[in-house]
N, C-alpha and C positions, 0 to 999 in steps of 0.2 A: 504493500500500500504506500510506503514513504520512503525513500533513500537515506535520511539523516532525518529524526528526528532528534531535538535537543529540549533538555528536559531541567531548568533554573531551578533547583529545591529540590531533592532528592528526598525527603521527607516521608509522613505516611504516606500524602497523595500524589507529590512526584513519585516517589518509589514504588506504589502501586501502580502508579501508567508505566513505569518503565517492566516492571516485571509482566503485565495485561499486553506489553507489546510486545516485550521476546519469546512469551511466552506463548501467543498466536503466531507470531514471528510476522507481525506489521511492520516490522521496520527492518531495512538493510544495518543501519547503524543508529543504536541510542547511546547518544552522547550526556551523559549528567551532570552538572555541575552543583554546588555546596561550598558555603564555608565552614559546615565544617567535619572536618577529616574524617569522623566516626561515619557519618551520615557517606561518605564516598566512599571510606572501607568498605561498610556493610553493604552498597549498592553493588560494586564489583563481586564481593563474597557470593551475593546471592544471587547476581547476574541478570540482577535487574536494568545494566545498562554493555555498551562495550566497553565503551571510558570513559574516564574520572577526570574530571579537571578542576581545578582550582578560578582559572581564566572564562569567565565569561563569555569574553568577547570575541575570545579567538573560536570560541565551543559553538557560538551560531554560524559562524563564517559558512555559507553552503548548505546549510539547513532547511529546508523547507518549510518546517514547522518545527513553532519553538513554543514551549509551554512552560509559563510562568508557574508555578507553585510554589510561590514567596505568600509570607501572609499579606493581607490586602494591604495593609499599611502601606508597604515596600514596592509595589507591582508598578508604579507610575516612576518613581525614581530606580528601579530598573532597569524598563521597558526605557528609560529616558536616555542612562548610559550605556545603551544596546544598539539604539536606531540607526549610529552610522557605521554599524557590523554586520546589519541585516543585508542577507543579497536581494537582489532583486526576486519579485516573486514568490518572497518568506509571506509567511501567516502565522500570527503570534495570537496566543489564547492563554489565558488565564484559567486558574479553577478556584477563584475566591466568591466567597457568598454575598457579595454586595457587587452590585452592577454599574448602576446611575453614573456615576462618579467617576466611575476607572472606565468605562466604555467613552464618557461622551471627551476625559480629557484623551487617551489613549488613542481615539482618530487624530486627534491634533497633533500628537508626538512622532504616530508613524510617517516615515520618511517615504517620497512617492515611489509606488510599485509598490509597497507592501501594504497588508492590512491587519488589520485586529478583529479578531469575532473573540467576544466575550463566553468564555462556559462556567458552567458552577455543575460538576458531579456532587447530587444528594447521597453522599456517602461519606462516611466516616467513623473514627472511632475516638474510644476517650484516650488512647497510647497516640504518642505521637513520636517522631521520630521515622527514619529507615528503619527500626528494628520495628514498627508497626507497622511496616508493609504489607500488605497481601494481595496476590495476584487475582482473586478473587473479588476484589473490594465493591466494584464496580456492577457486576455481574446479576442484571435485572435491576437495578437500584434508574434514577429518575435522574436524567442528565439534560440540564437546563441551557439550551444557546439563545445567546441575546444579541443576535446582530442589527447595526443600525440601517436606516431605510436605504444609502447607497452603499452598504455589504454586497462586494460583487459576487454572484452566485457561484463562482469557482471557489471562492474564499469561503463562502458557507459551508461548500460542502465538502473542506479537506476537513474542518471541525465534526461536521455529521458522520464524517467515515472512522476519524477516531472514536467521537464515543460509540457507535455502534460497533466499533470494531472490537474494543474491550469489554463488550457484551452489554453495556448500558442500553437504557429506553431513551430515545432523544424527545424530545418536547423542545420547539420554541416562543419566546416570549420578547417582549418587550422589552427593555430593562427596567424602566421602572414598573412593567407588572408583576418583573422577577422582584423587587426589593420589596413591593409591597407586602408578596405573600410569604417570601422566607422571613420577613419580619413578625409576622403570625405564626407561622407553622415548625420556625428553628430557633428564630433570635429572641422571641418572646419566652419559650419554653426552659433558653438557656437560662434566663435573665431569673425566670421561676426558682429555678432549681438552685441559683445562686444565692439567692433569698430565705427560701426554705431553708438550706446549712447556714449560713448565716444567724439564720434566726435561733435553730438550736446553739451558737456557739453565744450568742449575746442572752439567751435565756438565763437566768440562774439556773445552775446545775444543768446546764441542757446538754454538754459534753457526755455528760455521765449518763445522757440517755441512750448513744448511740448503739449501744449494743442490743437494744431494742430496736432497732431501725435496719434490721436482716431484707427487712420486705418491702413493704409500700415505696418506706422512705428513703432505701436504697436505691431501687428501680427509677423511682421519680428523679432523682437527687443525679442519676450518674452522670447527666451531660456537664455538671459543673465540676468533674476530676478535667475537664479538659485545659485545652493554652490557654491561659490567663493572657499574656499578649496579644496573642490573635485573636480572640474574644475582644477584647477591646480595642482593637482596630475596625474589626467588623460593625458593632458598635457606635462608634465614631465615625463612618462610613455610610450609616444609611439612619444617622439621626432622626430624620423628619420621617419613616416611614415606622420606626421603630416607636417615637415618641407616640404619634397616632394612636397604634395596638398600644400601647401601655395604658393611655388614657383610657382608652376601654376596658380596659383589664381591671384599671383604679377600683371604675364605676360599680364592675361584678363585684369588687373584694367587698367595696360599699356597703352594697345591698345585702352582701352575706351576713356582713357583721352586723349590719342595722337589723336584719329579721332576728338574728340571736339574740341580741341582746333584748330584744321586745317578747323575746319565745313564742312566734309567730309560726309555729307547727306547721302549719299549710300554705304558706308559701315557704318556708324550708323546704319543704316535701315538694312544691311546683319546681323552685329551682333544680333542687336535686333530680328529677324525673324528668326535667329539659337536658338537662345534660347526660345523664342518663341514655339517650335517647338519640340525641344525635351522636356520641363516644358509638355506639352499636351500629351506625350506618358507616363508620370504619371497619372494612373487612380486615380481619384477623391476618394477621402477616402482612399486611400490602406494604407494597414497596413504591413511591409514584403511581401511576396509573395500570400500576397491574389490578389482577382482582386477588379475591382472596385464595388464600390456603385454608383446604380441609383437614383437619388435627384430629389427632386420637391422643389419649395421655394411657401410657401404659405402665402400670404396676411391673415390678421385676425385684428379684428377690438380688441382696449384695455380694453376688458371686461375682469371680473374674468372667469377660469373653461376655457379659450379657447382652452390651451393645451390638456385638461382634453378629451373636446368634439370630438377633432379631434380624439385622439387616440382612443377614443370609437368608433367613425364610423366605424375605419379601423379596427379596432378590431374583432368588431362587423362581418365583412364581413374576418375574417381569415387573414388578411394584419398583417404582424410582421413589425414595426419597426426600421429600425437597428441602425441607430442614429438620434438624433435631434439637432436644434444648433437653439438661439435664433439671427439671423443675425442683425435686429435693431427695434428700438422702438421709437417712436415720439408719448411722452407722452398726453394720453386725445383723440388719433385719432385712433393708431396701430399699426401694424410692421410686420415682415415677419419671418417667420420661414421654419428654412430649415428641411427636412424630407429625411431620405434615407432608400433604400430599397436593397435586396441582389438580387434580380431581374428584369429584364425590364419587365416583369410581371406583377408584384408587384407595380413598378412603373405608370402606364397603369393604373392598378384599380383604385390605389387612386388618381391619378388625377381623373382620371371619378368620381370617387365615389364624392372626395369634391369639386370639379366645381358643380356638380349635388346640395350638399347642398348650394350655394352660394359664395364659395369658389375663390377669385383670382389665378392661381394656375399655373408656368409655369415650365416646366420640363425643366432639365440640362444632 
């Protein structure tokens, strides 16, 4: 698909495209760049790239496509000391989650013959780093391109072929309808969860509850183990659409606090049944605009190979897998594992199939 792609940030999300590339083998050569040395070790080690480089500028020279995975902060001062390295021809892309901003100065800076299409891959994790790479990262997840109205369509679609190349959903948007809605559906959620720890650490005694906090408040809380830098450049990045959602956000917390404190039973109870309600028109697994995953949760007793055995069954019988997730464990007895399938189908057999071998097994 590309002869030189070159890859600024070699990180979880640089170093997921670069591993999504050699490991389709998209590219004749992926070239990585990093400041810093672990992040270029570990890309060579793991062969997420061909070579390593420290230099920049000499690392585009020839490149066709060059992907920025700098946190957003950084992508315009860059992209700034890059442009007169670019050859002719190049198409530079980003994967930062704020658009507005870096798209509309980023036409300004590119040098003529090249261009800038804006992406944001909905994927990620709370490790960060090359040592959080995974060449899987990408794989069905919701890959957002925001090119501007004179994006010449050769230029679009060297973007559309990488993320569909690394097995992404492409969807395109505007840029400001991308910041509007990742401001709702990522940057609001993070801002929650920062809040929520927070709060327990400013509570009296609220440290001392965390070992309480296995579940809910774990699950809820994880997006805020993430970059604290890069969090707040994003942040700072798409102010006016993030400020927006928060103001609405104020209003709900408002209203919650204002019905409790009056013990207004029945509009507790409408709130709660609103939300309720629309949380359940979320398909279970969805990732972007896929649909959902059909799940069975199976009981299994704490032996070694138990994961091994099940997959073998379904296997065995043509049953693909789509995800697994180890739900809990009570060491020396058992635990339950969740199983999902891309079919109600699929789901059908293998419950039959593992009730059949002994299996406790109840579909969702």
């Amino acid at each position: 698909m590309f002869n030189q792609v070159t890859i600024i940030g070699v990180g979880l999300m640089g170093g997921s495209l670069g591993l999504a590339l050699r490991r389709r083998s998209l590219a004749r050569r992926v070239v990585g760049v990093d400041k810093n040395p672990e992040n270029l070790r570990l890309a060579r080690e793991s062969g997420a790239v061909h070579e390593a480089s420290f230099d920049a500028a000499e690392a585009v020279s020839g490149s066709e496509l060059v992907i920025l995975a700098t946190p957003v902060g950084e992508t315009l001062a860059v992209l700034t000391r890059l442009k007169a390295h670019l050859s002719p021809g190049t198409v530079v892309t980003d994967v930062g989650s704020t658009k507005v901003v870096v798209c509309t100065r980023a036409a300004e800076i590119m040098p003529p013959g090249a261009w800038f299409v804006g992406g944001h891959p909905m994927a990620g994790s709370e490790y960060t780093g090359m040592a959080g790479a995974d060449p899987y990262l990408f794989e069905n997840a919701f890959y957002i391109i925001t090119p501007l109205p004179d994006t010449p369509p050769p230029a679009l679609e060297r973007v559309r072929s990488l993320a569909a190349g690394v097995g992404a959903k492409v969807v395109e948007m505007t840029p400001a309808e991308h910041d509007r809605a990742v401001a709702a559906v990522s940057h609001l959620p993070h801002l929650v969860a920062v809040a929520l720890v927070n709060t327990l650490v400013d509570l009296p005694g609220g440290e001392g509850f965390l070992p309480l906090g296995a579940g809910g408040f774990r699950d809820t809380t994880r997006v805020a183990a993430g970059n604290p830098p890069m969090w707040r450049d994003i942040f700072l990045s798409n102010t006016k659409a993030v400020s927006e959602v928060l103001a609405v956000f104020r209003r709900e917390l408002d209203q919650l606090e204002e019905v409790i404190k009056k013990g207004e039973g029945e509009k507790i109870l409408g709130l709660l049944e609103r939300a309720s309600q629309m949380r359940k028109k979320i398909p279970a697994r969805m990732r972007g605009y896929l649909g959902a995953m059909y799940e069975i949760v199976v009981g299994v007793p704490d032996r070694p190979g138990m994961i091994a055995k099940i997959a073998s069954l379904l296997g065995e019988a043509g049953i693909n897998i789509g995800d697994i997730e180890i739900l809990r464990v009570r060491e020396g007895e058992g635990g339950s594992i969740r199983l999902a399938f891309a079919t109600a189908t699929e789901q059908d057999e293998a419950a039959n199939i593992l009730r059949q071998a002994g299996y406790q097994v109840v579909k969702r």
